[in-house]
N, C-alpha and C positions, 0 to 999 in steps of 0.2 A: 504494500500500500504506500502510494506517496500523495503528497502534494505539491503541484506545479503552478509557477509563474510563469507566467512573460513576461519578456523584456524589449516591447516594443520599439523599433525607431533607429535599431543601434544594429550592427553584424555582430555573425561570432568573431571576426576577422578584427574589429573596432575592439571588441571586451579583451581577446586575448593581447591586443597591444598595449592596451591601458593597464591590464592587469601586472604586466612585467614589472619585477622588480618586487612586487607587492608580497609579504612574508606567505600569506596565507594560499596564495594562489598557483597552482602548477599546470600545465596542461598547453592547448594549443588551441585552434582555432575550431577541430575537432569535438573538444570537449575540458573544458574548464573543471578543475576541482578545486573549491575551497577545503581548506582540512587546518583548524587551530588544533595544534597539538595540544598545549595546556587545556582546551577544555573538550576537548574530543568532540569538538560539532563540526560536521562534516556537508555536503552538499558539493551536486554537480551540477555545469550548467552546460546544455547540447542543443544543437542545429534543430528547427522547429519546422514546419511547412511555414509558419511566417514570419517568426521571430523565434531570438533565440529561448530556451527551457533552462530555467530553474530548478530542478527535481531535489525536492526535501522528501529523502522519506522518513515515513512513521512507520511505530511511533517512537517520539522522543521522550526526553525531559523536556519540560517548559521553558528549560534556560535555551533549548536550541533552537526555540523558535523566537526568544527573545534576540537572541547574537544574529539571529538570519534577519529578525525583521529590522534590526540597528543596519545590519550592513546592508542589504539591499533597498531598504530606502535611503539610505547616504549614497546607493550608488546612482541612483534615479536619479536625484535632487541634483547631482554634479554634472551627471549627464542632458540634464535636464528632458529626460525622457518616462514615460509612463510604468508603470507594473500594471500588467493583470490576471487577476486571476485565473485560470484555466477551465476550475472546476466553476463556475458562474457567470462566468465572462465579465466580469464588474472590474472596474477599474480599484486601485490603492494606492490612493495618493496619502503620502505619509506613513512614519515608522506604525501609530496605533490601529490602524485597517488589517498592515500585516502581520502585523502581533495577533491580531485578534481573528484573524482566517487561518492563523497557524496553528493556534491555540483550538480552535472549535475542530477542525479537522482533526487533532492530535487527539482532542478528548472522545472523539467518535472511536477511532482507532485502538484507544486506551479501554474502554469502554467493552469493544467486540474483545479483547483480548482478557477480560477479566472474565468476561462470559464464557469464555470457550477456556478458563483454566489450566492458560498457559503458565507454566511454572520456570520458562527460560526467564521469566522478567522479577522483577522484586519492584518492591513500593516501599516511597517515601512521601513525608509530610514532604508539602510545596517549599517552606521555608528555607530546609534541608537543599534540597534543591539549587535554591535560588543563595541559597550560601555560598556551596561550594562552587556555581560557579563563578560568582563574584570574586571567590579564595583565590582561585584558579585562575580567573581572567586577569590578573592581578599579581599572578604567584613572582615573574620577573621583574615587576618594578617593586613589589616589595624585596626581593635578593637584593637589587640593587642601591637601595636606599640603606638598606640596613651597612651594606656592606662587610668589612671583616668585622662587622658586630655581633657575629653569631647565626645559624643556621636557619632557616624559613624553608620548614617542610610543606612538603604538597598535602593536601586532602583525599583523602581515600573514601571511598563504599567500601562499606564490611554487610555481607548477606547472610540473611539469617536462611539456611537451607531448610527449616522446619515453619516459620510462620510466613516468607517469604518476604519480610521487610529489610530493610537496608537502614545501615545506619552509618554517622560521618566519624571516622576517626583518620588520625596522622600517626605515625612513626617517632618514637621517641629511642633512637638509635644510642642506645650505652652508656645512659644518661647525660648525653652532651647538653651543651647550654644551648639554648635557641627560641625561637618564638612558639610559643601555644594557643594555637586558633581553640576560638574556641568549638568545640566538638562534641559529642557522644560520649565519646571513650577512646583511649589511649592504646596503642601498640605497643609493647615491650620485648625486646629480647632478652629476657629474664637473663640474669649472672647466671644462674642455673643451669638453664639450658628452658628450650622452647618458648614459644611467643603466647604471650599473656595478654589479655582484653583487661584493661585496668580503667574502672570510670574516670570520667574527667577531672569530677571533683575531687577525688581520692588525689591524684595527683597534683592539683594546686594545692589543698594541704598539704603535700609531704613537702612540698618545695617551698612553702611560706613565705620566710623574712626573705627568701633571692629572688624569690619574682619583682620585676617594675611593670610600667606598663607603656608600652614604646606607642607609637601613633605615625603609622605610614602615611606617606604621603599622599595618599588619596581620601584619608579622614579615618581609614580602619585603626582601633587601638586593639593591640592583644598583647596579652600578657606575653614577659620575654626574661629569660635567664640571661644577665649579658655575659659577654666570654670571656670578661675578668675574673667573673663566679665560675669559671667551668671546672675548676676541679672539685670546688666544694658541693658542683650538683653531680657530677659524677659519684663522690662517695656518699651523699646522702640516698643516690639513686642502689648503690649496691646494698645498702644499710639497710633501709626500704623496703626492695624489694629480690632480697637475696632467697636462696631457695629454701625457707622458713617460711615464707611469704605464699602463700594459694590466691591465686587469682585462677577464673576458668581460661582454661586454655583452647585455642580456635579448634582444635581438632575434639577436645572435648566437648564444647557450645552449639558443633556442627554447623563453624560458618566459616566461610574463605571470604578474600577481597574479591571485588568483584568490577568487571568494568562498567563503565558509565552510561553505556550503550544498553547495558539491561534494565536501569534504573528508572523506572515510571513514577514523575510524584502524583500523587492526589489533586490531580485537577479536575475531576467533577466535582457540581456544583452542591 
């Protein structure tokens, strides 16, 4: 199942010149691929009987039709050329027409898919969603800001293989010092041996008086170990959570990471 655009007014020939240079974009005149690695929203665009196609398929998370309808209407408004819909013929002038055609199509799609008792996909709250991929869309200019300040891990799904929901946690690699989104629950490579789901909260307690609270440059503030505390969060972290310590462990809980691509939030109404 997808949903399709046009992109009236312009060639494939025109989109793949413009495109060049452009991080997200590969392909030729053939066939266009957007693909943002950090948030794994993908989308191709191909030769039409009369204008070129946008093909989004479903279903997604609602962040990828957010980042589809940001970027295709900025790419309309520069070109100064139309979108329209495929499936109604209606025109979409502006980012909120495509948000909102991407969205009702995704939730149709979401919708047959919980009917029919697909168990390839997992669910998440919307918020969840719309976190991670703000974390994510985000994740290099936060590295970059912080700089040799300390590490800014990515955001994970962790899937629950038994109720089938998904939930957000990051990596907390050997107790090193770095930043803590806020999340779910924590990843640990226990001192022990094996990976441990440790709640969120449980870990800002153990780290208390070394947390601050840094404020990226795009307005996000999260809590952050700086890397002048890294040794003292390192032995607090073996202290903690050394193999005395039970926490469930992923093979015990019966859940693995999971890609981004299985993850449905709760977008009906």
């Amino acid at each position: 199942m997808s949903y399709d655009v046009e992109l009236r007014g312009i060639t494939m020939a025109r989109l793949a010149h413009i495109s060049k240079g452009h991080p997200f974009y590969t392909g030729d005149e053939s066939r266009l691929t957007y693909e943002n690695p950090a948030t794994q929203t993908t989308w191709t665009v191909e030769p039409g009987p009369e204008a070129p196609i946008v093909k989004l398929e479903l279903p997604r998370g609602s962040w990828c039709g957010h980042e589809a309808a940001m970027e295709l209407a900025g790419m309309a408004a520069a070109l100064k050329q139309p979108l329209w819909s495929r499936t109604d013929r209606v025109e979409l002038a502006g980012y909120e027409p495509v948000r909102k055609a991407i969205w009702e199509a995704n939730a149709v799609a979401r919708r047959t898919i919980a009917a029919a008792g697909d168990t390839t996909f997992f669910h998440a709250r919307g918020v969840q969603g719309s976190h991670w991929w703000k974390w994510q869309a985000y994740l290099a200019s936060h590295m970059k800001g912080l700089g040799a300040g300390g590490h800014v891990p990515p955001m994970l799904w962790l899937v629950d293989l038994d109720s089938q929901r998904a939930a957000l946690v990051f990596l907390w690699a050997h107790g090193q010092a770095q930043a803590f989104p806020p999340a779910d629950a924590v990843l640990l490579h226990a001192p022990g041996g094996g990976d441990l789901v440790v709640p969120y909260s449980v870990v800002m307690e153990t780290l208390g008086d070394l947390v601050t609270t840094h404020e990226f440059s795009e307005g996000v503030r999260t809590p952050l170990v700086p890397v002048e505390r890294d040794a003292e969060c390192r032995e607090r972290w073996r202290t903690m959570f050394g193999p005395g310590v039970r926490f469930p462990s992923m093979a015990e809980a019966n859940i693995r990471l999971g890609f981004p691509a299985e993850i449905l939030d709760d977008i009906e109404p």
